[in-house]
C-alpha positions in Angstrom: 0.0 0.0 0.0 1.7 3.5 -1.2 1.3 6.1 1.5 -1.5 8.1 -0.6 -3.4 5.1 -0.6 -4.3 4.9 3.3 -8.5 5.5 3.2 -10.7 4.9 6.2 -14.2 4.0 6.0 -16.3 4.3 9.1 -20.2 4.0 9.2 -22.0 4.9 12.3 -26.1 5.1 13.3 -27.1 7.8 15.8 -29.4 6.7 18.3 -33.0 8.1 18.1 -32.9 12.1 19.2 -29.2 12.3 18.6 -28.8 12.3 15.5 -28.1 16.5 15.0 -25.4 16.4 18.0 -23.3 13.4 16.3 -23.6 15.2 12.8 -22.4 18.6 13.7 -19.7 16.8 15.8 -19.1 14.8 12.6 -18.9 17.7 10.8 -16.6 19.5 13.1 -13.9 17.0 13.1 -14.2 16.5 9.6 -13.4 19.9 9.5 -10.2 19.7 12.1 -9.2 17.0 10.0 -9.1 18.8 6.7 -6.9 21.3 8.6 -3.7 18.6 8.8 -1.2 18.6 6.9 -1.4 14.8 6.3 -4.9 14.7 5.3 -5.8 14.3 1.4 -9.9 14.4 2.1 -12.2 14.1 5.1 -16.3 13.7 4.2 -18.9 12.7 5.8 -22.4 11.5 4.0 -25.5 10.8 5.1 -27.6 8.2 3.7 -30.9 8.8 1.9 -32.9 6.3 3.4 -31.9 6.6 6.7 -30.5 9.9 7.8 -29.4 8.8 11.7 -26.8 6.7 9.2 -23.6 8.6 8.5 -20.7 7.3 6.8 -17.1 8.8 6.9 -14.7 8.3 4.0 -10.5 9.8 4.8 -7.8 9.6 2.6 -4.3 10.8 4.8 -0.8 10.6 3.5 0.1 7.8 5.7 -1.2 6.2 8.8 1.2 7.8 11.0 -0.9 11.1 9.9 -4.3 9.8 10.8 -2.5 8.3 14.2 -1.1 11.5 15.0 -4.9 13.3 14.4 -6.4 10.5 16.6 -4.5 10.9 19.6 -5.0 15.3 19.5 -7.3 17.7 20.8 -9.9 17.7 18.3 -10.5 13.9 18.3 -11.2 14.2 22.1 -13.3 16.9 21.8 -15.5 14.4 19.7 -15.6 11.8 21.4 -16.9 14.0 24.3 -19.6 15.3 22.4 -20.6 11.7 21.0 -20.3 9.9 23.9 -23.6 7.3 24.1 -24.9 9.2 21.1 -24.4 6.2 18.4 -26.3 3.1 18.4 -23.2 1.1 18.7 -19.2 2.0 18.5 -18.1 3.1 15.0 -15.7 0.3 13.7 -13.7 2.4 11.2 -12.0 0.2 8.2 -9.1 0.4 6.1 -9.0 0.3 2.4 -6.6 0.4 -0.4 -7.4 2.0 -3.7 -7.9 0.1 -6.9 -8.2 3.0 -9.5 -7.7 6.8 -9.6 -10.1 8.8 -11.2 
C-alpha cells in the first residue's frame, strides 16, 4: 500500500434524538481533520434512506498522519460530544485504492 493510498471508511447510526449532536460533531472533526497537513480528504455523507446513518470516507498521506490526528485535541473533543450518542461503536475500516479517477 503506497502512503497516498491509506482511506478509512467508518459507518455509524445515531441513536433516536441524537442524531443532530453526532452530525455537527461529525462535521466539526471532519473539518479539524481537513486542517492537517497529512490529510488528502475528510467527508462525511449521510444516507438517503436513513439519515441517523452517517458514513465517513478519509484519505491521509500515511497512517502515522491519521494516528497522529487521533491521539490530538480535536478527536477528544468528539468523542466528548458523541459519547452514548451512536447506536453502537463506530468500527472504522481500512482500504486500499484500486483506480484513480
Amino acid at each position: 500500500m503506497e502512503n497516498s493510498d491509506f482511506v478509512v471508511m467508518t459507518t455509524a447510526e445515531a441513536k433516536p434524538g441524537e442524531e443532530k449532536i453526532a452530525q455537527q460533531a461529525l462535521r466539526d472533526v471532519a473539518d479539524a481533520a481537513r486542517k492537517q497537513s497529512g490529510c488528502i480528504e475528510y467527508r462525511v455523507f449521510r444516507s438517503a434512506e436513513n439519515p441517523a446513518v452517517t458514513v465517513n470516507v478519509e484519505q491521509w498521506i500515511s497512517k502515522d498522519e491519521r494516528d497522529a490526528f487521533l491521539a490530538g485535541a480535536d478527536v477528544e473533543k468528539f468523542v466528548s460530544a458523541v459519547s452514548g450518542a451512536f447506536v453502537e461503536s463506530p468500527q472504522p475500516e481500512t482500504y486500499e485504492i484500486l483506480d484513480e479517477a
